[in-house]
VOKOLKE-219207 format. One record per residue (C-alpha): x, y, z; residue number from 0. Coordinates in nm, 2 decimals, always signed. Each point is the difference from the previous one (the first is absolute). Last residue first. Example, Ala and Ser with C-alpha at 12.3 -4.5 7.8 and 13.67 -1.06 7.14 Angstrom:
ronu X: +1.37 | Y: -0.11 | Z: +0.71 | seq: 1
ronu X: -0.14 | Y: -0.34 | Z: +0.07 | seq: 0
***
This chain:
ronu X: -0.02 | Y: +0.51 | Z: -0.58 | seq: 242
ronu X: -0.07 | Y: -0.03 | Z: +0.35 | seq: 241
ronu X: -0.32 | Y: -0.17 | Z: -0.04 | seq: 240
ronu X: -0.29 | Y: +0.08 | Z: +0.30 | seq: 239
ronu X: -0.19 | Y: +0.29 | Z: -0.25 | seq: 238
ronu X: +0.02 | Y: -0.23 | Z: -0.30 | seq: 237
ronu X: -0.27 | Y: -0.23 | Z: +0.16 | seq: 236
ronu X: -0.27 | Y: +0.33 | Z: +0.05 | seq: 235
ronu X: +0.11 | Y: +0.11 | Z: -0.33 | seq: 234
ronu X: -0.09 | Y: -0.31 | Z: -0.20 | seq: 233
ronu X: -0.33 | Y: +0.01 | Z: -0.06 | seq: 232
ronu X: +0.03 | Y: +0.21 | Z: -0.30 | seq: 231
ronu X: +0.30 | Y: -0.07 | Z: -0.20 | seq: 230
ronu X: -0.15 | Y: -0.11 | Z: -0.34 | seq: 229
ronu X: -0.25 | Y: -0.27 | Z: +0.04 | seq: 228
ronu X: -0.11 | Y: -0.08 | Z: +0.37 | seq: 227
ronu X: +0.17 | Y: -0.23 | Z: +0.18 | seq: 226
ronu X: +0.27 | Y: -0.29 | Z: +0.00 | seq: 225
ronu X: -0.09 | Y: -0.21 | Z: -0.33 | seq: 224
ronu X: -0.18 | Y: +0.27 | Z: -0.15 | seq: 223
ronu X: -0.36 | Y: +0.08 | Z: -0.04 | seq: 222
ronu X: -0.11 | Y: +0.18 | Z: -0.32 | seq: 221
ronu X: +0.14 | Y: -0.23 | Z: -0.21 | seq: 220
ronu X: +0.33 | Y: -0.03 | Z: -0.29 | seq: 219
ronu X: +0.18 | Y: +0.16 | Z: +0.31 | seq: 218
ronu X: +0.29 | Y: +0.23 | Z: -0.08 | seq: 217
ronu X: +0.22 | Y: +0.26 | Z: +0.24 | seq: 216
ronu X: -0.08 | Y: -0.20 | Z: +0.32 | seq: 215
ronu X: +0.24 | Y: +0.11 | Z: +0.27 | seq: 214
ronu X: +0.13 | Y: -0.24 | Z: +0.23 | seq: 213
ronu X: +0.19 | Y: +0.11 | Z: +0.31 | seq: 212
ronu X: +0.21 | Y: -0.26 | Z: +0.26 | seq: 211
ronu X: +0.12 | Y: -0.30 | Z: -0.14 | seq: 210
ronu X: +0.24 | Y: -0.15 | Z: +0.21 | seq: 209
ronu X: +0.37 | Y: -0.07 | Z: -0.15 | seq: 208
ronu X: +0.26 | Y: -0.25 | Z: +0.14 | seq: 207
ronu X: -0.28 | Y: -0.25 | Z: +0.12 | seq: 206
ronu X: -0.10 | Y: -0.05 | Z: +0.34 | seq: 205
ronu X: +0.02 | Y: -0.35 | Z: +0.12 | seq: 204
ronu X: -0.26 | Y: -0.28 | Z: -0.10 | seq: 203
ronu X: +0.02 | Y: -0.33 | Z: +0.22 | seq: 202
ronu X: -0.13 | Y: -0.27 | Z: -0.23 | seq: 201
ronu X: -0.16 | Y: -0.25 | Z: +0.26 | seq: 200
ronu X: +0.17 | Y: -0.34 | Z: +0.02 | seq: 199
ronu X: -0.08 | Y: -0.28 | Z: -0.28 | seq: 198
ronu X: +0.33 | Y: -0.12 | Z: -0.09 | seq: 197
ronu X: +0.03 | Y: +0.07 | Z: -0.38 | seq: 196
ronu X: -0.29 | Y: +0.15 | Z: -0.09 | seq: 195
ronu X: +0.02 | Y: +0.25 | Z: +0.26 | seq: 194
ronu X: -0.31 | Y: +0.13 | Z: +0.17 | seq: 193
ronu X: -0.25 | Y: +0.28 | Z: -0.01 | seq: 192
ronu X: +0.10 | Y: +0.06 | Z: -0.40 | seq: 191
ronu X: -0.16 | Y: +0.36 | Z: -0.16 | seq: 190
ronu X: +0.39 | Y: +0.13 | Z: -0.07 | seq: 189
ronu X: +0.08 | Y: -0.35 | Z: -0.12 | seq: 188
ronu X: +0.30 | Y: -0.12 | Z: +0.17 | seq: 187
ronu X: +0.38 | Y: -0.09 | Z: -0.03 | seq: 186
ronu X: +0.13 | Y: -0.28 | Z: +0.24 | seq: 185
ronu X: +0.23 | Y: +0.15 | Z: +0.28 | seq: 184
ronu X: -0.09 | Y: -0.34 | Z: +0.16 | seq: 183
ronu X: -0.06 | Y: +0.10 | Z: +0.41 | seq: 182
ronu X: -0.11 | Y: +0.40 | Z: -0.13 | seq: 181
ronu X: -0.16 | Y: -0.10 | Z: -0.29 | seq: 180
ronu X: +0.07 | Y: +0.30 | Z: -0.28 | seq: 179
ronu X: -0.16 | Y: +0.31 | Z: -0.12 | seq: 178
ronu X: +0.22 | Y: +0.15 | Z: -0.24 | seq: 177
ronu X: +0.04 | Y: +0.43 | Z: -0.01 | seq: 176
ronu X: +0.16 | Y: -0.11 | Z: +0.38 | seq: 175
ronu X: +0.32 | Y: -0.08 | Z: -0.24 | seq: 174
ronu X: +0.04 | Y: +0.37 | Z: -0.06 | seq: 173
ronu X: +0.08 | Y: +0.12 | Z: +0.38 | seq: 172
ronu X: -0.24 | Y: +0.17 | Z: +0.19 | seq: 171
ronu X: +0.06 | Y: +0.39 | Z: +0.00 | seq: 170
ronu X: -0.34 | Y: +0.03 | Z: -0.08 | seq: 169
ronu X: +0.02 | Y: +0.21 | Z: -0.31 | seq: 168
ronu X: -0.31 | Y: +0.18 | Z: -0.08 | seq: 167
ronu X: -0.23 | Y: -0.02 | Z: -0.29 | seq: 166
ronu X: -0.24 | Y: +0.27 | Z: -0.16 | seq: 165
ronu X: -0.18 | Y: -0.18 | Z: -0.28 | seq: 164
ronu X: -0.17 | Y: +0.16 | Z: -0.26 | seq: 163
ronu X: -0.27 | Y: -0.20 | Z: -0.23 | seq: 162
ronu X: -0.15 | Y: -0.03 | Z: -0.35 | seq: 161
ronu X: -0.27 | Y: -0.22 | Z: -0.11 | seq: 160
ronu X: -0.13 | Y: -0.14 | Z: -0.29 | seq: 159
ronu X: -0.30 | Y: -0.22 | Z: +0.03 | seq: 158
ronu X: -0.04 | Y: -0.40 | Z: +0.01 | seq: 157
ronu X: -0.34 | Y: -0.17 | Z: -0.04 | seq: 156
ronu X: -0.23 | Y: -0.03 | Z: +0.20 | seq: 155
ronu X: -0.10 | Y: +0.33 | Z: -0.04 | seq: 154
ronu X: -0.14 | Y: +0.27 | Z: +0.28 | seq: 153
ronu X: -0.30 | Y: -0.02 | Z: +0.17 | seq: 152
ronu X: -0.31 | Y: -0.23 | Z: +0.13 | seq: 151
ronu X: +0.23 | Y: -0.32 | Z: -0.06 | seq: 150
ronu X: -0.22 | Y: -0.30 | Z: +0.13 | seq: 149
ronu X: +0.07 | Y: -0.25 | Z: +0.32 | seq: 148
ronu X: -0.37 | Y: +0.10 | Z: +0.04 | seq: 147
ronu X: +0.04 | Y: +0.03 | Z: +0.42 | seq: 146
ronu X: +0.38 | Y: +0.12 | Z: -0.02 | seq: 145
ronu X: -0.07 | Y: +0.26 | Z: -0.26 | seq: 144
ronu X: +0.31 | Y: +0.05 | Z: -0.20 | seq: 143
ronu X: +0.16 | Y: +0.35 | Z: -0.10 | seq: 142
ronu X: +0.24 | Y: +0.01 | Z: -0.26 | seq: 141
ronu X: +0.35 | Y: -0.01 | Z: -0.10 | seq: 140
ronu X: +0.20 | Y: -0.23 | Z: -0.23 | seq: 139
ronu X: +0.38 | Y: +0.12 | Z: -0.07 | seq: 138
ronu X: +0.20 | Y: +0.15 | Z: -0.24 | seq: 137
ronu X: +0.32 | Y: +0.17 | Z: +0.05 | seq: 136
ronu X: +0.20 | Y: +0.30 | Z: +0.07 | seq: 135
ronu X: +0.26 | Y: +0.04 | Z: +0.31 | seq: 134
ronu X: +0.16 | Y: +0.35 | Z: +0.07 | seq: 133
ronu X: +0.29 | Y: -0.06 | Z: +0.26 | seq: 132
ronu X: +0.07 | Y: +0.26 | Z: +0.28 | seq: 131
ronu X: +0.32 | Y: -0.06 | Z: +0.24 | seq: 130
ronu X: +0.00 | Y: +0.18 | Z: +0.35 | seq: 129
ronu X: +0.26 | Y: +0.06 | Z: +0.23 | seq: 128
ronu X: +0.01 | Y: +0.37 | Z: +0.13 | seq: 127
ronu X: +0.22 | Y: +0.24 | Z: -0.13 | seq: 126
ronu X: +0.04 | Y: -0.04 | Z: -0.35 | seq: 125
ronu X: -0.32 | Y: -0.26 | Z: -0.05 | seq: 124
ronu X: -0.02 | Y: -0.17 | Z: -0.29 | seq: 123
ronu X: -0.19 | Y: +0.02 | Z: -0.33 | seq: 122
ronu X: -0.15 | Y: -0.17 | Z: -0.31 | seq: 121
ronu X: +0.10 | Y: -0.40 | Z: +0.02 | seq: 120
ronu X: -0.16 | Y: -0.15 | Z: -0.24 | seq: 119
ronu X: -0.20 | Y: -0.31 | Z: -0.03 | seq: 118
ronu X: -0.23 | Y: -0.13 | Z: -0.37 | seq: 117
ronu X: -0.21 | Y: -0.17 | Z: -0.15 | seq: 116
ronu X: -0.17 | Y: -0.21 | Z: +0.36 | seq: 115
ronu X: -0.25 | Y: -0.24 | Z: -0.02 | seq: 114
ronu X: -0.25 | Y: -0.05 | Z: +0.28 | seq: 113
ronu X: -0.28 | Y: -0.24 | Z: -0.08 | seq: 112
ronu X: -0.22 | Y: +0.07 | Z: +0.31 | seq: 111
ronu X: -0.18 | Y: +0.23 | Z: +0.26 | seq: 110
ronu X: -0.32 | Y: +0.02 | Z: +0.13 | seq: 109
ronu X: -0.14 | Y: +0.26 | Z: +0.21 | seq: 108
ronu X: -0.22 | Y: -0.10 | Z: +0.23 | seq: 107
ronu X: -0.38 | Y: +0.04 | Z: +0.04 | seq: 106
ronu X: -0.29 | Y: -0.10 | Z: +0.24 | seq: 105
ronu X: -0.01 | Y: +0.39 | Z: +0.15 | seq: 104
ronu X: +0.22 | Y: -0.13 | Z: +0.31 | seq: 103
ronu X: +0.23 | Y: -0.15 | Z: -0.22 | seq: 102
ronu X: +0.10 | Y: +0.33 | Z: -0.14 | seq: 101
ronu X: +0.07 | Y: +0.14 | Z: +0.37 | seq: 100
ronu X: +0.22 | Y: -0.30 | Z: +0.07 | seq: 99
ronu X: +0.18 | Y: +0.10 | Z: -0.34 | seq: 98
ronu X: +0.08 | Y: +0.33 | Z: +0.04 | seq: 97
ronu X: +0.12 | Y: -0.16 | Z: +0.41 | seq: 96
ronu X: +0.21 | Y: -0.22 | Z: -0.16 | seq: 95
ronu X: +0.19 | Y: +0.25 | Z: -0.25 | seq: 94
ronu X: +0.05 | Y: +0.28 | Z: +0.30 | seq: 93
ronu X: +0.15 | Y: -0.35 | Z: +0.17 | seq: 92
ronu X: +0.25 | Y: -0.01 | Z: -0.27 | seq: 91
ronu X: +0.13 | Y: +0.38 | Z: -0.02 | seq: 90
ronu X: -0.02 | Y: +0.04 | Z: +0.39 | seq: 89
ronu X: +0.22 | Y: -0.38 | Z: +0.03 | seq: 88
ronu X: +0.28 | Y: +0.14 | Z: -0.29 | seq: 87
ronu X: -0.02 | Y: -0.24 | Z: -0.29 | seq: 86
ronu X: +0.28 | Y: -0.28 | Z: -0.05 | seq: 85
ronu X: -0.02 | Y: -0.28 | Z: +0.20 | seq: 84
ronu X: -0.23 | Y: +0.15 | Z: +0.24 | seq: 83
ronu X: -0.27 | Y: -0.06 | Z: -0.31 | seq: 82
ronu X: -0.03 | Y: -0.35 | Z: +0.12 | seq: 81
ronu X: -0.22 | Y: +0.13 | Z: +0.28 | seq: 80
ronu X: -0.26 | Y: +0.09 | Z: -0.31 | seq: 79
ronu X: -0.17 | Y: -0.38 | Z: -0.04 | seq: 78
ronu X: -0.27 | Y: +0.12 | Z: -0.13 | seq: 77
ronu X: -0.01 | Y: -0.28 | Z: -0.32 | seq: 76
ronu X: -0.04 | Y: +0.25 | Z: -0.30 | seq: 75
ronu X: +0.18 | Y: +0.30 | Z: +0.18 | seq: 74
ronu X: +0.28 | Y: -0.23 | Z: +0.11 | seq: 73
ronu X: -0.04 | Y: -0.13 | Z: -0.40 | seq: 72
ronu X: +0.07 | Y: +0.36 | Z: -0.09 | seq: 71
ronu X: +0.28 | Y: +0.11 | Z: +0.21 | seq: 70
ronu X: +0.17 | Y: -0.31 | Z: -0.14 | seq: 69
ronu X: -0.06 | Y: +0.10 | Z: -0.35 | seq: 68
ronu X: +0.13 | Y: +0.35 | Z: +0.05 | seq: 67
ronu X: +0.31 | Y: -0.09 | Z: +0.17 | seq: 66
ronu X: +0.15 | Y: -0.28 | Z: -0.23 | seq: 65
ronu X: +0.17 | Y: +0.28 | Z: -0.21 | seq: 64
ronu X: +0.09 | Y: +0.25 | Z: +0.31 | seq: 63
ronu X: +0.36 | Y: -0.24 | Z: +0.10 | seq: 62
ronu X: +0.10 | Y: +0.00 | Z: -0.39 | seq: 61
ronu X: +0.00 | Y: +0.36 | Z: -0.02 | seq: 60
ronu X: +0.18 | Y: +0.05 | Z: +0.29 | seq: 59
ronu X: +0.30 | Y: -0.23 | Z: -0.11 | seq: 58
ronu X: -0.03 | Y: +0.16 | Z: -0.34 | seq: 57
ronu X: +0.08 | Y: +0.33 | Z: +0.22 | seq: 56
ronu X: +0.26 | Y: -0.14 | Z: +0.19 | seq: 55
ronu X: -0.02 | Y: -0.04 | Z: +0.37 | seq: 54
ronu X: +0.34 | Y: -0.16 | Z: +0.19 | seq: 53
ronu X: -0.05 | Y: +0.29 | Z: +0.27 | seq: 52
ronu X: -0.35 | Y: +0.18 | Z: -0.03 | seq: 51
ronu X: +0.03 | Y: +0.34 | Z: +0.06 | seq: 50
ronu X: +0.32 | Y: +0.07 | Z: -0.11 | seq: 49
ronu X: -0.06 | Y: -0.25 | Z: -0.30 | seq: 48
ronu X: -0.33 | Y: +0.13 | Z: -0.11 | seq: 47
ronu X: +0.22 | Y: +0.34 | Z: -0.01 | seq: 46
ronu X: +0.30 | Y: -0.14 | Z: -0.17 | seq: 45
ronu X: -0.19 | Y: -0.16 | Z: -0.27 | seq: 44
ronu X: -0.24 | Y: +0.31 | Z: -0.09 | seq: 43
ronu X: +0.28 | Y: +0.23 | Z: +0.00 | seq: 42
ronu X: +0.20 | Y: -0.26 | Z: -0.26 | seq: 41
ronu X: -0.33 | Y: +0.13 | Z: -0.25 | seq: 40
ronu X: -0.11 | Y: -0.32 | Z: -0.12 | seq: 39
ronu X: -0.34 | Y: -0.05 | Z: +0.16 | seq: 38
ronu X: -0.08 | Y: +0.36 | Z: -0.13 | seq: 37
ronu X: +0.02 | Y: -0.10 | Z: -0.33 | seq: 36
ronu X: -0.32 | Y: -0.20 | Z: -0.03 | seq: 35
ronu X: -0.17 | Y: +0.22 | Z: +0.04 | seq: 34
ronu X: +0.13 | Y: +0.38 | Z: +0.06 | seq: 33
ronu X: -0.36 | Y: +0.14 | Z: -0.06 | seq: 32
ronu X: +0.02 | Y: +0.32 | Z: -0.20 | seq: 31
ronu X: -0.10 | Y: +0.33 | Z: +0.18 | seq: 30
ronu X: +0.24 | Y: +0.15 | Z: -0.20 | seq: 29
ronu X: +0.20 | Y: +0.22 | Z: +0.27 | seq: 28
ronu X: -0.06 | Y: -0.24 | Z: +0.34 | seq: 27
ronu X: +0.04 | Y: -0.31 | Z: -0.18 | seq: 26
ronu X: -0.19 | Y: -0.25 | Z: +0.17 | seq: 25
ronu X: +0.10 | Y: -0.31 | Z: +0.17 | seq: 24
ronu X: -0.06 | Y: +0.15 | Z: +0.32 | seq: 23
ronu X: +0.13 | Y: +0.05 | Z: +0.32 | seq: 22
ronu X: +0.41 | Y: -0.03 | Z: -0.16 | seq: 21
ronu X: +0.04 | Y: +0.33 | Z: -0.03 | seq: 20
ronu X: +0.20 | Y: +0.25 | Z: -0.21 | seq: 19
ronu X: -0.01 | Y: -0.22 | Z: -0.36 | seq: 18
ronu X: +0.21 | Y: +0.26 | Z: -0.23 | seq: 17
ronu X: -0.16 | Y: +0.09 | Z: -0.33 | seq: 16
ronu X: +0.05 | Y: -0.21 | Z: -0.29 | seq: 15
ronu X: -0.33 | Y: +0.08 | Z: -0.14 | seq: 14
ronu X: -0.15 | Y: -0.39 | Z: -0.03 | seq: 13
ronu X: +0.29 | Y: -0.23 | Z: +0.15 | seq: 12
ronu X: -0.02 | Y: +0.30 | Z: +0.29 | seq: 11
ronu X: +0.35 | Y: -0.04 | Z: +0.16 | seq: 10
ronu X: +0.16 | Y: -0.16 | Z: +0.28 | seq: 9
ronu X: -0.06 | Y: +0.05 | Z: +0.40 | seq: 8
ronu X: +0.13 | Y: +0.38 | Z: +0.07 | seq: 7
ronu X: +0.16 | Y: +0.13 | Z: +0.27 | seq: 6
ronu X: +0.05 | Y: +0.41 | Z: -0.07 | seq: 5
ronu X: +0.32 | Y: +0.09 | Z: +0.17 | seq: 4
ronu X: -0.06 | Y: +0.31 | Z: +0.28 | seq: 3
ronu X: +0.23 | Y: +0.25 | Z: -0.11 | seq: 2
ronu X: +0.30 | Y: +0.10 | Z: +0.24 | seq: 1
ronu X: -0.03 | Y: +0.36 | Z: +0.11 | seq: 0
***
């Protein structure tokens, strides 16, 4: 009987012991996080590359940076359609429709001052096509009474926060990551309605990677940005995702 050869991924920087998955940057015999190491290992590259042609992982890393400030200033000026860009439609309008109910009490949750320390990519999917990246920051969050124009929760002033974000691969190709004019093929502004170069309507396509699970591992407040602190309130979303 011919053995079965174990396929392994690189080796534990911590105990040395073999990395057998590529899920989690984890080590499965230490229990050691695999940070920033994991980013390095040539099983990472080749995946993100199989599953997202021309993608490196710096390439990845860039693309997420801007994302959390521009999901914030939708969330500060409603305007969540220009989420299709890059969030998956039942992740976005499950944001909306938290915040509809909000507004209905007088209140709405205010966000602001995003500044991100640090973006890592901490797993991939083997046999479906998912990347995971851990974000950490700081960012203003609290609740705002829209008849006072008062904070009635939470701090002005920016709070840590920590973040996991499940992304898929479109299959679109990496120039649609830009939004561009479609007559000019001027760059634009993720929040611009028209180009600043010729004035038509910025078209915007579907990005390479949709957003499609968050999981809140730190909130400096007892609200978070997309639901209830910790994980609660997400289970009836999660249910829909595929990954």
């Amino acid at each position: 009987m011919t053995p079965i050869p174990l396929v392994t991924h690189g080796e534990c920087p911590h105990c040395g012991q073999p990395l057998l998955g590529l899920a989690t940057a984890r080590c499965s015999h230490c229990g050691r996080s695999l940070v920033p190491h994991f980013e390095s290992y040539p099983s990472v590259a080749s995946r993100l590359a199989e599953m997202a042609p021309g993608w490196t992982v710096a390439m990845l890393l860039d693309w997420v940076r801007p994302r959390p400030a521009q999901l914030a200033w939708v969330h500060q000026n409603q305007q969540w359609p220009l989420l299709d860009h890059f969030v998956s439609n039942g992740l976005w309008e499950a944001w909306q429709r938290w915040e509809r109910t909000r507004r209905t009490r007088g209140v709405s949750l205010q966000l602001d001052e995003v500044h991100l320390d640090s973006v890592h990519l901490v797993g991939l999917g083997e046999w479906q096509d998912w990347a995971q990246v851990r974000i950490h920051g700081h960012r203003a969050s609290f609740e705002w009474s829209l008849h006072s124009h008062l904070a009635l929760s939470g701090s002005t002033s920016p709070a840590p926060f920590t973040e996991l974000w499940w992304l898929q691969p479109t299959g679109a190709p990496i120039h649609a990551a830009e939004i561009r004019c479609p007559s000019c093929g001027g760059e634009a502004a993720f929040n611009q309605r028209a180009c600043g170069y010729c004035g038509i309507g910025v078209v915007r396509p579907l990005g390479p990677w949709q957003l499609a699970r968050v999981q809140v591992l730190q909130e400096g407040l007892g609200e978070t940005a997309w639901g209830e602190r910790g994980t609660e309130g997400w289970e009836w979303v999660m249910e829909n995702l595929t990954c």
